[in-house]
C-alpha positions in Angstrom: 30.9 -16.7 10.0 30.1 -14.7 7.0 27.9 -12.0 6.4 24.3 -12.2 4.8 24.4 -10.5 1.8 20.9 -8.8 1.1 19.7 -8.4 -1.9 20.2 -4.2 -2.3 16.2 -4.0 -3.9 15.2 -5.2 -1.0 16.2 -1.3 0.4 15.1 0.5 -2.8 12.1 -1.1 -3.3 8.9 -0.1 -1.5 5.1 -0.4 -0.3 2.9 2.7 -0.1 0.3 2.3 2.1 -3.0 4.4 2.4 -5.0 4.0 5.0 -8.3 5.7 6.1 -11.0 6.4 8.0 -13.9 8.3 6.1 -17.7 8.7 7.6 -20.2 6.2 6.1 -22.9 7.7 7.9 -24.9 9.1 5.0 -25.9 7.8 1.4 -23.6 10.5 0.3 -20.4 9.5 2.6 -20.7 5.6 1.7 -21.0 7.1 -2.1 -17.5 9.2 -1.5 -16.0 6.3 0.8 -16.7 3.9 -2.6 -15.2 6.1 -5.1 -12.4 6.8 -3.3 -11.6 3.0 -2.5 -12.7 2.3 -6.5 -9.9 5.2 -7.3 -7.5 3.5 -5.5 -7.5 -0.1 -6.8 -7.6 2.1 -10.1 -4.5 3.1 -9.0 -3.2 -0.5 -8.3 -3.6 -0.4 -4.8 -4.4 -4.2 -3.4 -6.8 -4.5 0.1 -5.1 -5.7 2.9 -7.3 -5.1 5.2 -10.5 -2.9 5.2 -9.2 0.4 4.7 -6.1 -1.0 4.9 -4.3 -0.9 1.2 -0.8 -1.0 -0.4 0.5 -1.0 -3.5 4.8 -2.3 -4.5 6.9 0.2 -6.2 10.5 -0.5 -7.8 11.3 2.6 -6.3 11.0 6.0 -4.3 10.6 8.0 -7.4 8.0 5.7 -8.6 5.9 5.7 -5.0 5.8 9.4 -5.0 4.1 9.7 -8.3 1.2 7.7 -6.8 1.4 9.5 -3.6 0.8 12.8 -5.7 -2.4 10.5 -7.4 -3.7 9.6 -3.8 -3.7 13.3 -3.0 -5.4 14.3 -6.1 -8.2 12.2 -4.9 -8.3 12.7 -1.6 -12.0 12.9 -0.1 -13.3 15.9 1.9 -13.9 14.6 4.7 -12.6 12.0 7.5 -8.4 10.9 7.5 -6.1 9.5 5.2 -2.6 8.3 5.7 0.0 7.6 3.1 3.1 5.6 4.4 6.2 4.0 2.8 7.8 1.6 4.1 10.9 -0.5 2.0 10.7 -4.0 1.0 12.4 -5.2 3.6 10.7 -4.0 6.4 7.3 -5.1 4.6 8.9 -8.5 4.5 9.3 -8.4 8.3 6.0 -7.5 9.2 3.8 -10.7 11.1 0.7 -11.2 9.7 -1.8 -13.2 11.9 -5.4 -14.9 10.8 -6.9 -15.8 13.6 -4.1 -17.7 15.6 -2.3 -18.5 13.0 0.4 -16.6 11.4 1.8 -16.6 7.7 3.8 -14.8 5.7 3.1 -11.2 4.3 2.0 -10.7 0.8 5.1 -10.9 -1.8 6.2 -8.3 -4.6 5.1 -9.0 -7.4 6.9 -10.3 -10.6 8.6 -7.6 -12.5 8.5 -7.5 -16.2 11.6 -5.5 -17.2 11.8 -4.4 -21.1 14.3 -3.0 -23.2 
């Protein structure tokens, strides 16, 4: 039987994640917990869940220099985590609403110029 052949982007290609938790218990904290989630859909960052968002990266190299951006705008208070993860393993993540399970988000389209 032959091999799969996978396609090699699949491995070189990644989703950052940042996820948090930041204190919303003062008119102050839901102010910083709104800039920062504003900042990062700035950054084009898409929600996957509340708190929960990730952005698709041709690359390492190009994931760090968000990574650096996310840390540039990091709140004072409460936890962020930043967290790569390559295509592939995105691809096999389950993804569940409700009972019912469907397939996690896709990369999207990339717009290569010369």
């Amino acid at each position: 039987m032959p091999r799969e052949r996978r396609n090699i982007s699949e491995y070189k290609s990644v989703w950052l994640f940042a996820m948090f938790d930041l204190p919303v218990d003062s008119k102050a904290a839901r102010k910083r917990y709104t800039r920062f989630r504003n900042l990062l859909l700035s950054l084009g960052f898409d929600m996957l869940q509340y708190s929960v968002y990730a952005r698709y990266f041709a690359s390492e190299d190009a994931a760090v220099v968000h990574r650096k951006a996310v840390k540039a705008i990091l709140p004072p208070e409460g936890q962020v985590r930043l967290l790569s993860v390559t295509d592939r393993q995105f691809g096999k993540m389950d993804v569940f609403e409700g009972k019912s399970s469907r397939k996690p988000e896709k990369p999207p389209d990339q717009l290569l110029l010369f």
